[in-house]
Every structure is written in structure tokens, then in C-alpha cells.
C-alpha positions in Angstrom: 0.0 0.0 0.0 1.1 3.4 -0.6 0.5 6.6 1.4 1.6 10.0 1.8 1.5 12.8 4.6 1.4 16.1 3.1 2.6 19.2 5.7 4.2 22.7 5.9 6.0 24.7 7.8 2.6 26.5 8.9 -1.0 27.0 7.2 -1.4 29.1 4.1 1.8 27.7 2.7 0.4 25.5 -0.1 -0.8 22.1 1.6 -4.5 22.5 0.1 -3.5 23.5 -3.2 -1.4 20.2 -3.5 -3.6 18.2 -2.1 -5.9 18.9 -4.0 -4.3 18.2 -7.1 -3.0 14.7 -6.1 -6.2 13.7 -5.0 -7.7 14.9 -8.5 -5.1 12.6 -10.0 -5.1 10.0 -8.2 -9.0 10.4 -8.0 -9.8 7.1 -9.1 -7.2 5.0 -6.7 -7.2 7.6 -3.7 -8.6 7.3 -0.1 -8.2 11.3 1.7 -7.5 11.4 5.3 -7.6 14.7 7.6 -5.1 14.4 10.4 -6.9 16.6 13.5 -10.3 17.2 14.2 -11.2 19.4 11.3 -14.4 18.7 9.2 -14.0 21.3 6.6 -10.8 19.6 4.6 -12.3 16.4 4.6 -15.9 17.7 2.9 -13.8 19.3 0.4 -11.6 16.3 0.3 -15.0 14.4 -1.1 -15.9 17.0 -3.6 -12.3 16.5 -4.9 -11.8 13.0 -5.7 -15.7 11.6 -4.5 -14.6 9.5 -1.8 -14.6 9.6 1.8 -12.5 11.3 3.6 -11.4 10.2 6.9 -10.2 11.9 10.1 -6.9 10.9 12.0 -7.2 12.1 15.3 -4.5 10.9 18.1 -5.7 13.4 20.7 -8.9 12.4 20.6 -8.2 8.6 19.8 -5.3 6.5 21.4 -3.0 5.2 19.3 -4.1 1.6 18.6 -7.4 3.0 17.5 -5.5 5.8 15.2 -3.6 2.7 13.5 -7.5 0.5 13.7 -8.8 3.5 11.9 -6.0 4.0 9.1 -5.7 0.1 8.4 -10.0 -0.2 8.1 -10.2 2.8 5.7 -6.7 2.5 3.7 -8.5 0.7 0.6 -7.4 2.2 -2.7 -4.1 1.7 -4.2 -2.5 5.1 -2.4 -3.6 6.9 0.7 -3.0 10.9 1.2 -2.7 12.6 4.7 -3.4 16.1 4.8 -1.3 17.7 7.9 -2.9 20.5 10.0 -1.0 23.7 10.5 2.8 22.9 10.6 4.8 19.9 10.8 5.0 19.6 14.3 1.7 22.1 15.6 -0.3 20.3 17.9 2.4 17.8 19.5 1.1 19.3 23.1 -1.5 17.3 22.4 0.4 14.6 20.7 -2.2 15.2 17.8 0.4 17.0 15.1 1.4 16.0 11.2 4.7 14.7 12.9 2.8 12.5 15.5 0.6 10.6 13.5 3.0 10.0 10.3 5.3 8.9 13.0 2.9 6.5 14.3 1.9 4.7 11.1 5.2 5.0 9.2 4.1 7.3 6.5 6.4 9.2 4.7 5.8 13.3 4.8 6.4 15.6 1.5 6.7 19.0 2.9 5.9 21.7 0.8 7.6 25.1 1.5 6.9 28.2 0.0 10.3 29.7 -2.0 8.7 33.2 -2.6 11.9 35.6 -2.0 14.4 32.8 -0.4 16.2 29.8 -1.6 19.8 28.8 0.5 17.3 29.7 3.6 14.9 26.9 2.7 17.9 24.5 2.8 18.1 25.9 6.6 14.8 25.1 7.3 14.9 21.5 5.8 17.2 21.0 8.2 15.0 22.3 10.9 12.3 20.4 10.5 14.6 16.8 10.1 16.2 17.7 13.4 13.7 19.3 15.4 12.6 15.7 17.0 13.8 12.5 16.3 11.9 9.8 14.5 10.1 12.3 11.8 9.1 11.1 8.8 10.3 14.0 6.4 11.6 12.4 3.4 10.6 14.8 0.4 9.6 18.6 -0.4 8.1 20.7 -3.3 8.7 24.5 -3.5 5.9 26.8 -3.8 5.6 30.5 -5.4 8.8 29.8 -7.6 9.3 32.5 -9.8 10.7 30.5 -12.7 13.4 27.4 -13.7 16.3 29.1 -12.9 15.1 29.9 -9.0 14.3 26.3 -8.5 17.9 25.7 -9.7 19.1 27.7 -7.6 17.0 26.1 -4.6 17.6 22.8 -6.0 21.5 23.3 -6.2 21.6 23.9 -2.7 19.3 21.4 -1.1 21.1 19.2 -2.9 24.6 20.0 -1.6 23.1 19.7 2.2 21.1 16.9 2.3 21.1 13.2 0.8 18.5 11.8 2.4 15.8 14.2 1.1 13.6 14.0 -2.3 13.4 16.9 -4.0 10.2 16.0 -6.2 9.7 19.6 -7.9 8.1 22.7 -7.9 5.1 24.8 -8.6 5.4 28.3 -10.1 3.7 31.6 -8.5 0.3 33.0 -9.5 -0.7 29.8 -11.2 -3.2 30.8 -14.5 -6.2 28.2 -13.2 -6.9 29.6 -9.8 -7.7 33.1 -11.2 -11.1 32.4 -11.5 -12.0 29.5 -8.6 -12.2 29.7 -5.2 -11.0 26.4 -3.4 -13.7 25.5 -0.8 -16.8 23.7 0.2 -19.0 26.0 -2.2 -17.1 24.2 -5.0 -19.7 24.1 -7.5 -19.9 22.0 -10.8 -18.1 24.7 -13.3 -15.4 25.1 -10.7 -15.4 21.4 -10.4 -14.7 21.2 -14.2 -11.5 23.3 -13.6 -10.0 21.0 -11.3 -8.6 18.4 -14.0 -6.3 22.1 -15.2 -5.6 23.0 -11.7 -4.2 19.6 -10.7 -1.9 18.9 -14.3 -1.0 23.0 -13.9 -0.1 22.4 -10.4 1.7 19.0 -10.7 3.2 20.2 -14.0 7.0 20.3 -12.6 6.3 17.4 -10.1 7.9 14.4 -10.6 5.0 11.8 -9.8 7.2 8.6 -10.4 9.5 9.9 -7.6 6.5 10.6 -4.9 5.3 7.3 -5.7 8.7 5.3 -4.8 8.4 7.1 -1.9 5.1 6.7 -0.9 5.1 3.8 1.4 3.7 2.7 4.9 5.3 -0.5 6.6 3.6 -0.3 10.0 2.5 -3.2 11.5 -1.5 -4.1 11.0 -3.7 -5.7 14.2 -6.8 -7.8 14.0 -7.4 -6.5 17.8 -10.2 -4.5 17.8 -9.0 -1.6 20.1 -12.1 -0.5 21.3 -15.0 -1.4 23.6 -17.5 -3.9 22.1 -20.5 -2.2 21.9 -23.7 -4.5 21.2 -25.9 -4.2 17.9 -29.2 -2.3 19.0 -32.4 -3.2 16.9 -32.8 0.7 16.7 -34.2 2.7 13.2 -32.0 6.0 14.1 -32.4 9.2 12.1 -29.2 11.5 11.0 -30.1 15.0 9.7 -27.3 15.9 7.5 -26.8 18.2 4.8 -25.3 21.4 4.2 -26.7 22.9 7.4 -25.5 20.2 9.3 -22.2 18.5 7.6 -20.6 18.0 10.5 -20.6 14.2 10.0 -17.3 12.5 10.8 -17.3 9.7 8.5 -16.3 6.8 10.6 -19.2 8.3 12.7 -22.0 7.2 10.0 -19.9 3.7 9.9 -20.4 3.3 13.5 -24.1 3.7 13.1 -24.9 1.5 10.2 -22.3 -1.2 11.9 -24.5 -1.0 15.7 -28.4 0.1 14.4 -30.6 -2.1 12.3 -31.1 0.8 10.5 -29.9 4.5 9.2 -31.6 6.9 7.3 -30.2 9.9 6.4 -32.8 13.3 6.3 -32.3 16.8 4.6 -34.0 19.7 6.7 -33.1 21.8 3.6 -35.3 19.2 0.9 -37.9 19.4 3.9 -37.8 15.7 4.7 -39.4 14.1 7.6 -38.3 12.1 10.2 -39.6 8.9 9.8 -42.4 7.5 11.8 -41.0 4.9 13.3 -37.6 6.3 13.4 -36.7 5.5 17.5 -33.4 8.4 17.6 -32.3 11.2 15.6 -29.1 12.6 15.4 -28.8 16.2 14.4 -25.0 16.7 13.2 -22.5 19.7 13.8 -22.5 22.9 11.1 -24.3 26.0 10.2 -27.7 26.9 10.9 -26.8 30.6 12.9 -26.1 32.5 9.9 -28.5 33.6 7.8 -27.3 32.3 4.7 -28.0 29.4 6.3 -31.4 29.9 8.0 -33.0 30.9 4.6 -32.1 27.8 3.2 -34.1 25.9 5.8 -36.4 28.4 8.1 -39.7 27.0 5.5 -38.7 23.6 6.1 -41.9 23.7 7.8 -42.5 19.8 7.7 -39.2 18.5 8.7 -39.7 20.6 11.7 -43.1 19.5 11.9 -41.8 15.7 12.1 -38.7 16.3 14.6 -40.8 18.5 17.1 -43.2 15.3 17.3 -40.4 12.9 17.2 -39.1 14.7 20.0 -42.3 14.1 21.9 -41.6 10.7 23.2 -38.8 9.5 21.5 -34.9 10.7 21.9 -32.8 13.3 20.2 -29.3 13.6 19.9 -27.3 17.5 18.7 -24.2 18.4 18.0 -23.3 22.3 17.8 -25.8 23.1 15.3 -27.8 20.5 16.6 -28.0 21.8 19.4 -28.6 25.1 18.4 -31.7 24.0 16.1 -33.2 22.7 19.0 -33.0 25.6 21.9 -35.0 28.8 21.0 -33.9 31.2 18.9 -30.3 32.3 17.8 -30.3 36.5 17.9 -33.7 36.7 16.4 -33.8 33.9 14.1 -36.9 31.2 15.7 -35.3 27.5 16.5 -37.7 24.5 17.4 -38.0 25.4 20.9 -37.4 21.9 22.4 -34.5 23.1 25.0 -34.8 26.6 26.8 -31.9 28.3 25.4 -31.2 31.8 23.3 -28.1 32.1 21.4 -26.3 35.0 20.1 -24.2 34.4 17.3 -20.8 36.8 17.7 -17.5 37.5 15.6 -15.4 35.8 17.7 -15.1 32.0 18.2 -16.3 31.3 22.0 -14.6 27.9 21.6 -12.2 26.4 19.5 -9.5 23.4 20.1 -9.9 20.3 22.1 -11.6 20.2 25.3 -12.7 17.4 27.8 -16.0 17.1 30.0 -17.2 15.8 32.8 -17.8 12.1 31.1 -14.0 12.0 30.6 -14.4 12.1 27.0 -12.0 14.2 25.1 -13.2 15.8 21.9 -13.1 19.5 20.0 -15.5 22.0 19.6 -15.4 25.5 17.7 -18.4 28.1 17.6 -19.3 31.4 17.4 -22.4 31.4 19.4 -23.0 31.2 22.6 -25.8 30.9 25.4 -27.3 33.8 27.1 -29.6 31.9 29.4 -28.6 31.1 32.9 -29.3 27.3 32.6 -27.2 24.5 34.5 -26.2 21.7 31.8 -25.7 18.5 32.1 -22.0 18.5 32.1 -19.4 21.2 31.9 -16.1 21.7 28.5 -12.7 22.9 29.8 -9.5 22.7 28.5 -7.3 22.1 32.1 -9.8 20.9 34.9 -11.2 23.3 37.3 -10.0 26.4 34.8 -13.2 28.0 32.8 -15.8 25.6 33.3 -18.6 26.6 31.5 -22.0 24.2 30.6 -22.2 23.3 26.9 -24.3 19.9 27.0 -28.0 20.0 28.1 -31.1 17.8 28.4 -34.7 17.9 28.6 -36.7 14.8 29.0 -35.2 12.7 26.3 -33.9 16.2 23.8 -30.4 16.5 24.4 -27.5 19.1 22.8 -23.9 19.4 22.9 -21.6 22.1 21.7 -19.0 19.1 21.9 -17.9 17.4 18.6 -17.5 13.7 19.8 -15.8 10.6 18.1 -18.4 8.0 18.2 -16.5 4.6 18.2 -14.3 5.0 20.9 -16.8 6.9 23.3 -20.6 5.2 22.5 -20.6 3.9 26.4 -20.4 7.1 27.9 -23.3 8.8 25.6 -25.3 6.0 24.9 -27.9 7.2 27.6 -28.3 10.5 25.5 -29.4 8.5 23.0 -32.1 6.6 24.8 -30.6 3.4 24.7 
């Protein structure tokens, strides 16, 4: 099997822009991963190459279940890691590019942007190689290179200083096909059209027989399941998702069509109902404060119809969003009313990172509302224990919300009663 970790020196450096031309390429033969908690990258991972894409996560998971998840979803011919941040951001929470590649043996192509430098890049090749031991830094491509002779000169150089690194190419500044597309989730199907000439543009000076001698993972596979054994519940459970709520992690949807006799997927936006004999739904994480987002559903009139009667007798489960749709109202936008809360949406994130609670699970959670009703919660978020404790989960009857993103697989014993079961 082949596979790949793509990072930088920090964000903004080129990482999307070449991942998203080698998952275009590769489209056919190519499973995406997203080390970190992030949910945006591995959406646009999907509308890139129309698979999966999968989250790599060792803060949240431990390691055997980090190596569990890459063996089960490593399928195609070549697998492609995109980092988060810089090589080694996030090893305080042992979650960085460095950590996991280290973990499953994955060689790292670094890209590094060349705008304005090229003997100092050689000095931060070597940076990077001997910040920590055990990194798996074994090629680079330059970014923003003004022409043939820069790399040259770059390549001249690298060359001289190290033997042990790849140099697989570069990829010139102000590249013709991105003058008119905007790389993110509102990808639409003209743009998609444009991504065959972004990816040959971008991988034009790439040598793709070198990055696929190098792509290689030898770690050592386990048939151990690495979690707890959760039984199969003869339960028909509901997951409203779509782009209000796309805050699905994928293994999460594998989870529940592996443990319930049966899944159905609902659009608020298409006005879908829950169905009747449904016995949970599960509201995912996303975007439903904005307005942008509330016009697309605020006439949904019978999905909100069906979940306020689901909600009745029957249990709900929200995350983020989720939760949001079912307090009051956000500023002065009118929400299903089923938990007594009021949002205000401001321009500042109120959370963001990884936090624990009170159920000792550890997940991430990142929003701009927050809750201006004095309510107690069901269990508190904080980031080092007794420090800015603050309720972000809460419950009514069998309705319950969470501003906390949560992993499903390794942490179904400890939320299960929030689901009724």
C-alpha cells in the first residue's frame, strides 16, 4: 500500500493546493484522510476526488485505535494525509502531522513556500529533520517559484546539504487556473470542471514517479479490535445531514450502520421528515446561525413538523448546530423550541480546540455562538480541569444538545444514555 502525509511549515503555505491536485489525479485509486479534528478539509476532500474522507485524530483517539482507523479505511491503491498547520503544531496534544506520520510509518512531503528565499529553505529543511527524532520528512516541493532558474538555484543547494531528502519539484507563483475558482466547500460543478487544469498545472513540474517510490507505509497491522464492544441495538436511528448540518465525521455514519438495524439519512433543507417509526435522531454539527444558512431551511416547515413530534416521546441527539436548532432562537432567528436556550451568534469563536468534559471524554469543539440563558447543563467543556468551566451539553426529558464534537467509536458507552438506549 502506498500513502503519503502532506505538511508545511505552517498554514497558508500551499498544503491545500497540493492536495488537492494529487487527490484529483489520483482520483480514481485515492482514499483522503484529515489528520486533527477538522471537518472542513475532509468535505472538500470528497468534492475533490468523491470518496470519503477520513479523520486521523490521536488526541482524541489513542494510538491503537488511530492505526485501527487508518488500516479499516486504507482501501485504494495510495492513501494521502493532509497535515494540520505545521509539521510539528499540535504535538502538546500529541495530535500533530509529525505525531501521526510517526505513528503509522508514513512518509511526509513538505511543501515550502520559495517566494523571496532559496539557501534559507535549505536551513529550514534541516529544521524540520532535526527538530525531534523519528520524523518522517523524506521529500519537499517548492511553492511560489518564480521560474526554472530559481528552483535551480534552490535545488543546487538542497542538494549540496542533504542526501536523504527528495526533492520532487516545484510549482510556479500565480498559477493561471486559480484566477477564477475559489477552493472550498462551495465548490460548484463549473469550478469542479476546472480542477482536471488546476491539478496537471499544479503537478506540472512534479515528478510523480519519484513521490510514488516514496510513498510507502510498513507499519504493523492488528486484527485487535482496540475498542470497547458495543452490542448491535435493533434501533431505526435518524441523521439529519446536509449542508446545514455537515458536520458528519465519516467513521461516525460507519459506527451507526455497523450498531443500528437501520440509518436513514434526512435533509432539513429538501424538507424531509423524520420517519415515523424512526426510534433516535441525530442532528450533526454545522451551520444553521447564519443567515445564509437559516434561509435555506427556516420554510422547512414539515421537517420541523416531524422532529418536534419525534421529539415528543422519542430521543434526540445534537451536535453544535444540533443543538442550536433545538434551543429557542439564535439573535432573532426562531429555532424548534425543544431546550430553553437563546443564542447570540458573535464574531469571535467562543470555543475552539480540544476540550474534555465531565464524562471524561476528550473531543473538539469550535463556535461562534454562545448561550445567554442562565441554565445548569448537564456536564461542563474545559481545557485544564477546574479552569473556565462553562456548561455546553443540556437535556430535557429525552432532547439532548452538545456544543462538543464527539468521536463515536471510541466513546458510544459514555453517551449512549443520550441516545435513549
Amino acid at each position: 500500500m502506498k500513502a503519503l502525509c502532506i505538511s508545511a511549515t505552517a498554514s497558508n503555505q500551499g498544503k491545500t493546493i497540493l492536495t488537492t491536485a494529487l487527490l484529483y489525479h489520483y482520483k480514481k485509486s485515492v482514499r483522503p484522510f484529515k489528520i486533527g479534528p477538522d471537518f472542513i478539509d475532509p468535505l472538500f476532500h470528497e468534492k475533490v476526488c468523491d470518496t470519503k474522507s477520513v479523520n486521523l485524530d490521536t488526541c482524541i483517539m489513542n494510538k491503537n485505535q488511530v492505526k485501527w482507523m487508518f488500516n479499516k479505511y486504507s482501501n485504494k491503491n495510495i492513501s494521502i494525509l493532509e497535515g494540520v498547520m505545521g509539521f510539528y503544531d499540535g504535538m502538546d496534544k500529541g495530535s500533530s502531522a509529525y505525531d501521526v506520520s510517526k505513528l503509522l510509518d508514513i512518509p511526509t512531503v513538505v511543501i515550502l513556500d520559495a517566494s523571496g528565499s532559496y539557501t534559507t529553505l535549505s536551513a529550514i529543511i534541516k529544521g524540520l529533520k532535526e527538530y525531534r527524532e523519528g520524523n518522517t520528512v523524506k521529500a519537499v516541493v517548492f511553492n511560489h517559484v518564480s521560474s526554472q532558474m530559481h528552483f535551480e538555484l534552490i535545488r543546487k543547494q538542497v542538494e549540496k546539504d542533504f542526501d536523504d531528502i527528495v526533492i520532487l519539484g516545484w510549482i510556479k507563483s500565480k498559477l493561471d487556473s486559480l484566477d477564477s475558482i475559489h477552493l472550498g466547500l462551495d465548490l460548484g460543478d463549473n469550478d469542479k470542471e476546472k480542477l482536471e487544469e488546476i491539478s496537471k498545472e499544479v503537478l506540472t513540474n512534479i515528478d510523480l514517479k519519484k513521490l510514488e517510490n516514496i510513498a510507502s507505509s510498513n507499519y504493523e497491522t492488528n486484527d485487535i479490535y482496540p475498542f470497547e464492544k458495543i452490542e448491535k441495538y435493533n434501533k431505526h436511528i435518524a441523521v439529519v445531514n446536509d449542508d446545514n448540518f455537515a458536520f458528519l465525521y465519516h467513521d461516525n455514519l460507519e459506527f451507526l450502520n455497523e450498531h443500528f438495524s437501520k440509518v436513514t439519512i434526512v435533509n432539513s433543507i429538501k424538507d424531509e421528515i423524520i420517519p415515523n417509526d424512526c426510534d433516535i435522531v441525530f442532528i450533526c454539527g454545522g451551520y444553521i446561525e447564519t443567515q445564509k444558512a437559516y434561509d435555506k431551511f427556516k420554510n422547512s416547515n414539515n421537517f420541523k413538523n416531524s422532529l418536534v413530534n419525534h421529539a415528543k416521546t422519542k430521543a434526540v441527539y445534537g451536535e453544535c448546530a444540533g443543538l442550536i436548532l433545538l434551543g429557542r432562537k439564535v439573535d432573532d432567528k426562531e429555532m424548534l423550541n425543544l431546550l430553553s436556550l437563546d443564542f447570540e451568534l458573535t464574531n469571535r469563536p467562543n470555543r475552539l480546540g480540544y476540550y474534555d468534559n465531565d464524562l471524561g471524554i476528550t473531543g473538539h469543539a469550535f463556535h461562534y455562538t454562545k448561550i445567554i440563558t442562565d441554565v445548569k447543563g448537564e456536564y461542563t467543556l474545559y481545557k485544564k480541569k477546574n479552569e473556565y468551566e462553562i456548561y455546553a451539553a443540556f437535556k430535557k426529558e429525552k432532547v439532548f444538545g452538545t456544543y462538543l464534537h464527539t468521536m463515536f467509536r471510541n466513546n458510544f458507552s459514555k453517551i449512549k444514555i443520550y441516545f435513549n438506549l
